[in-house]
Biopython code that builds the backbone (N, CA, C, O; Angstrom):
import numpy as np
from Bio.PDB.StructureBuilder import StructureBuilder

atoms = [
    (1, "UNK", "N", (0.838, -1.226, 0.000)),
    (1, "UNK", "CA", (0.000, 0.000, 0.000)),
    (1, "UNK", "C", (0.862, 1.261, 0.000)),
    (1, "UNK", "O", (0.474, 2.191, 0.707)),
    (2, "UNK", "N", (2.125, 1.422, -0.796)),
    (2, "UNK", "CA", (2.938, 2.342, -1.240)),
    (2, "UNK", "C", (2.793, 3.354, -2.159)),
    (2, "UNK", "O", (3.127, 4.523, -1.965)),
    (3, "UNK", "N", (2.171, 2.800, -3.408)),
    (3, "UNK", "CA", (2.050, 3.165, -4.608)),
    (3, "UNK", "C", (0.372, 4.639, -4.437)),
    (3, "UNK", "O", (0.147, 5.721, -4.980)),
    (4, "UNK", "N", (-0.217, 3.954, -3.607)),
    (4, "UNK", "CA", (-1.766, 4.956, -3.164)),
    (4, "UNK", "C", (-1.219, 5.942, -2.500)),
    (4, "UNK", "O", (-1.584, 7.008, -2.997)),
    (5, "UNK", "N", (-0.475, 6.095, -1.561)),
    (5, "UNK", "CA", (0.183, 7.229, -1.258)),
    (5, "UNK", "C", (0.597, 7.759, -1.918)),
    (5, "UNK", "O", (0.094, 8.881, -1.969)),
    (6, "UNK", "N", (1.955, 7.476, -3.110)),
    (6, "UNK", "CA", (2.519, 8.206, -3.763)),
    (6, "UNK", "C", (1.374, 9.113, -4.612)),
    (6, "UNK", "O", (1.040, 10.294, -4.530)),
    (7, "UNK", "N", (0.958, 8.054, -5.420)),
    (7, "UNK", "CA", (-0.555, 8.812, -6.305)),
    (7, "UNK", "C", (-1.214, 9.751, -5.347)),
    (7, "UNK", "O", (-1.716, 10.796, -5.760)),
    (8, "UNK", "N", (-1.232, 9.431, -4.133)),
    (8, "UNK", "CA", (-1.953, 10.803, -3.858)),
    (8, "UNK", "C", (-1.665, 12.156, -3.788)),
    (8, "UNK", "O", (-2.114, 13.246, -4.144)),
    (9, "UNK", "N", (-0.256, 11.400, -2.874)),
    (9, "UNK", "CA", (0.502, 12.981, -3.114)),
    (9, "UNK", "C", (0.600, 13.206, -4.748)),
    (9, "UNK", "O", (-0.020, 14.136, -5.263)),
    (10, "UNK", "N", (1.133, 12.614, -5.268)),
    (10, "UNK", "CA", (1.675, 13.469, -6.908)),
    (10, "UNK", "C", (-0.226, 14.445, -7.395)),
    (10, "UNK", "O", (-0.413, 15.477, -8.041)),
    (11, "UNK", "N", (-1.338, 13.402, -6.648)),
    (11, "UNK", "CA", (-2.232, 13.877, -7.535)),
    (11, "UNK", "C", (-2.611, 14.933, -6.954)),
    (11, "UNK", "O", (-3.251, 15.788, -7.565)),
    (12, "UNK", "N", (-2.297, 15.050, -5.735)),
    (12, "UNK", "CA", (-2.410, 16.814, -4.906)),
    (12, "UNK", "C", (-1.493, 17.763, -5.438)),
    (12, "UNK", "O", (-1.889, 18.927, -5.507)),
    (13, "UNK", "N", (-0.601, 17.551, -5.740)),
    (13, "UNK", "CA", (0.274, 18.311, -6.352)),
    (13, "UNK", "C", (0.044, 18.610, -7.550)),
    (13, "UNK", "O", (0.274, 19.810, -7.702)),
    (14, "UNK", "N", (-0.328, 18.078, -8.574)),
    (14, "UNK", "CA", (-0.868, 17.886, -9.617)),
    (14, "UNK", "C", (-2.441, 18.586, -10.054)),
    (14, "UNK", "O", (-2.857, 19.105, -11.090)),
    (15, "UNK", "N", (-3.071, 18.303, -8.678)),
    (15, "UNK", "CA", (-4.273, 19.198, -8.956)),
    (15, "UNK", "C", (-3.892, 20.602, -8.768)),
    (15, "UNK", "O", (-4.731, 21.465, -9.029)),
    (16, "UNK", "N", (-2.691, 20.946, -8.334)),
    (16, "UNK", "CA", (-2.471, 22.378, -8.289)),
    (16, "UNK", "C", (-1.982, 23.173, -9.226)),
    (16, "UNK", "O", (-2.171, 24.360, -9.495)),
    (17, "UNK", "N", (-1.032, 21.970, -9.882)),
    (17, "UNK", "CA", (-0.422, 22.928, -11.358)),
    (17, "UNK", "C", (-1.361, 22.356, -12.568)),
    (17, "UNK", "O", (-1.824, 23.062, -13.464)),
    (18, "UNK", "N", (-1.496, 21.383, -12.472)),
    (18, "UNK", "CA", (-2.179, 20.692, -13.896)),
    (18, "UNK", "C", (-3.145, 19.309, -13.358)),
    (18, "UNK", "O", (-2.654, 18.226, -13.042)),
    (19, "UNK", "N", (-4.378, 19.584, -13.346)),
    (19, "UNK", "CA", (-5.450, 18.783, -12.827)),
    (19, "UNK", "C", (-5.228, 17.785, -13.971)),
    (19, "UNK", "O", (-4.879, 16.675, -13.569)),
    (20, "UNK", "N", (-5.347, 17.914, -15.304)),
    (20, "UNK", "CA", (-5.244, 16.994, -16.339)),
    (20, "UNK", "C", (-4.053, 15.534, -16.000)),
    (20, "UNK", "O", (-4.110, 14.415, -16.510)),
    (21, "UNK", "N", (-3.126, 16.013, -15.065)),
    (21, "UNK", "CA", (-1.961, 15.173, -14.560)),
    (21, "UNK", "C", (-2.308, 14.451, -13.721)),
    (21, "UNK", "O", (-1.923, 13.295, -13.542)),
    (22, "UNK", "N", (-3.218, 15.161, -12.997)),
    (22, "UNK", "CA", (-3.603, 14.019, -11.530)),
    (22, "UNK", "C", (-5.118, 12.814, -12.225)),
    (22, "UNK", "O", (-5.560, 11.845, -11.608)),
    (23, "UNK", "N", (-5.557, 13.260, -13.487)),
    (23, "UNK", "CA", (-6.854, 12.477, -14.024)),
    (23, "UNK", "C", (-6.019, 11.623, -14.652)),
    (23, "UNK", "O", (-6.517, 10.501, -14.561)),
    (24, "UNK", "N", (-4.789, 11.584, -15.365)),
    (24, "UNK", "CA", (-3.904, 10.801, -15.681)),
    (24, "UNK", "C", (-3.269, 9.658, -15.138)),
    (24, "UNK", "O", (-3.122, 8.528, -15.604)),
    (25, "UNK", "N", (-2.895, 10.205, -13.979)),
    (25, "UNK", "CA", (-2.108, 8.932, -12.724)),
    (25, "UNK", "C", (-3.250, 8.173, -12.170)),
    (25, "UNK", "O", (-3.203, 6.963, -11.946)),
    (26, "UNK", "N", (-4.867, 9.359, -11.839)),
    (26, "UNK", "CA", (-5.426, 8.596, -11.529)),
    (26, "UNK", "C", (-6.014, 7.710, -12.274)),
    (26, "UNK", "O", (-6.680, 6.812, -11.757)),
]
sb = StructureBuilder()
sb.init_structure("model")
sb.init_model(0)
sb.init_chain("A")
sb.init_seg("    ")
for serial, (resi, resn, name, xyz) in enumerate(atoms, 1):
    if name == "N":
        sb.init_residue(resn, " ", resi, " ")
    sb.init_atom(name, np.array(xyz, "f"), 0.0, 1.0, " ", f" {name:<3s}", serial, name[0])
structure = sb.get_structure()
């Protein structure tokens, strides 16, 4: 259960500069 963390963070981060990035990973 490593990988759900990472995705989350990147996709918080991601919703901040480029939402299209975090609909991607997710």
């Amino acid at each position: 259960p490593s990988p759900m963390v990472t995705i989350k963070l990147v996709s918080s981060a991601g919703w901040l500069g480029s939402r299209e990035e975090s609909v991607e990973v997710a």
